[in-house]
C-alpha positions, 0 to 999 in steps of 0.5 A: 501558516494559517489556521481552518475550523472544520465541523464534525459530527461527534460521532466522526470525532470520537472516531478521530479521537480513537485513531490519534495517538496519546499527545498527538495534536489532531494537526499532527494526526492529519498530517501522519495519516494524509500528509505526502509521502516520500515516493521510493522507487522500486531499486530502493527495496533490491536486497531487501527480501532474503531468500535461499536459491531454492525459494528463488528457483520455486516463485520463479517456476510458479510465476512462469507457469502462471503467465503461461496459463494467462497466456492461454486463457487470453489465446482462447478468448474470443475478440469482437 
């Protein structure tokens, strides 16, 4: 692995150096902050909200009149 020198001002490394955590090398700072993160896909969260048939019932009553009002509002729109 290779090494860079980049050049900041001191006011971009004071706020670095707010932002790295006690010990943190900055390498490991960039890395934290920039590095690649693992993808999840959307299956990966299924079962991970709890919630009672009741708080079920109701989001799902509010997102269905949601989209019948957005479904209205782009009816009336007029195209061209």
């Amino acid at each position: 692995m290779g090494y860079r020198n980049i050049s900041i001002s001191d006011d971009v490394y004071g706020l670095l150096s707010g932002l790295k955590r006690k010990g943190e090398s900055y390498n490991a700072f960039f890395l934290r902050v920039f590095g690649r993160k693992e993808k999840k896909k959307l299956t990966d969260f299924a079962g991970s909200w709890d919630m009672t048939d009741e708080e079920w019932e109701k989001i799902d009553k509010n997102l269905k009149k949601m989209w019948r009002s957005w479904d209205v509002r782009l009816r009336q729109r007029p195209f061209g």
